[in-house]
Phi, psi and omega in degrees: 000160243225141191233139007267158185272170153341076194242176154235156224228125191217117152220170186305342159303277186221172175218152211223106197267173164284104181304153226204167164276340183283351181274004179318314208266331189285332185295294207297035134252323170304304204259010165263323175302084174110011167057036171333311184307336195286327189281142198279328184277002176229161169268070176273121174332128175274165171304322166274043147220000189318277175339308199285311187320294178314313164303320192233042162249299150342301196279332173309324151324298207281334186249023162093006177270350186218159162233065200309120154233182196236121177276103194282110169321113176281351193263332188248007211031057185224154149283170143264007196166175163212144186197152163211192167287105166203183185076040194282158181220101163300310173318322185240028156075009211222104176256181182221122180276129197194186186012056160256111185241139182248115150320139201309335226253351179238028180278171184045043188234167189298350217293334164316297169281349150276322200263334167313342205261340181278303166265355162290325158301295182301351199264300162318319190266324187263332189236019175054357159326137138289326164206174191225127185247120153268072173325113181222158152305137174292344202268335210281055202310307177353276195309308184281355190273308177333289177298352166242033146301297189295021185034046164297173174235183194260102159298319176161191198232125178254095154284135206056052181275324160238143150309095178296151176289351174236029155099316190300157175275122228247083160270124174259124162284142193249099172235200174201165126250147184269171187273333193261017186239352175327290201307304208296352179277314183287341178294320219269292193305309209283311147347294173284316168336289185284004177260331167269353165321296173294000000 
């Protein structure tokens, strides 16, 4: 069997399902809010690509590198997004939380910080991890002001690390949290949760 297997993810917010084909028209309606594809610095799936997207987050599933969910709204039951488990290293216990995207209308919202709080708990707790990595474009500030929210620290900069589809060169910041830094990141996220509540 194939690590980490298949789970779903459940909190009073969202839920993070096993992507799926059936979650397609909601992700193509998720990804017209705010034309997502467009942006240069990230890979979001276009609505005519939706399918192809799905397919081949999926087939990555079948050869142990990713684990693709489809991020479910718990107030409208639609999806809204996608994120997954991927870069998996079984051997060493190490996943990379990644190709995560939100519909424009429910970016900078708690929903973002509940589901991270979801696979970094199954990622610590259930599958035992040592560390958990977050990958971004340098260009891409959303994502690193995010990813140091959730209080990962900056490993370092993989310069020229990728060919971007419009020919430019991609420096990925590299970041993590460790196993030993879990609990005080899971008090701090669960800490901003009851704090934008309030």
């Amino acid at each position: 069997m194939t690590w980490p297997p298949p789970v779903t993810l459940r909190s009073s917010r969202a839920t993070l399902e096993p992507l799926d084909h059936r979650h397609r028209d909601d992700l193509i309606e998720a990804t017209k809010d705010g034309e997502l594809w467009k942006l240069w610095y990230t890979a979001i799936p276009s609505p005519e690509g939706m399918t192809a997207e799905i397919d081949r987050r999926r087939n990555l599933q079948s050869v142990g590198s990713m684990l693709p969910f489809a991020v479910i709204d718990n107030t409208t039951g639609r999806a809204v997004g996608m994120t997954t488990y991927m870069n998996i290293d079984a051997a060493n216990r190490r996943v990379e939380i990644g190709s995560t995207w939100y519909r424009r209308s429910l970016q900078r919202t708690d929903l973002n910080t509940r589901c991270k709080l979801l696979l970094l708990t199954h990622a610590f707790e259930a599958l035992n991890c040592i560390a958990v990595e977050f990958r971004t474009h340098f260009f891409n500030h959303q994502s690193r002001r995010g990813i140091e929210r959730l209080g990962a620290k900056l490993d370092g900069i993989l310069r020229s690390h990728q060919v971007q589809p419009n020919g430019t060169l991609r420096d990925t910041c590299c970041y993590s949290i460790i196993a030993a830094e879990w609990p005080t990141v899971k008090v701090h996220l669960s800490w901003q949760l009851e704090k934008s509540r309030g």
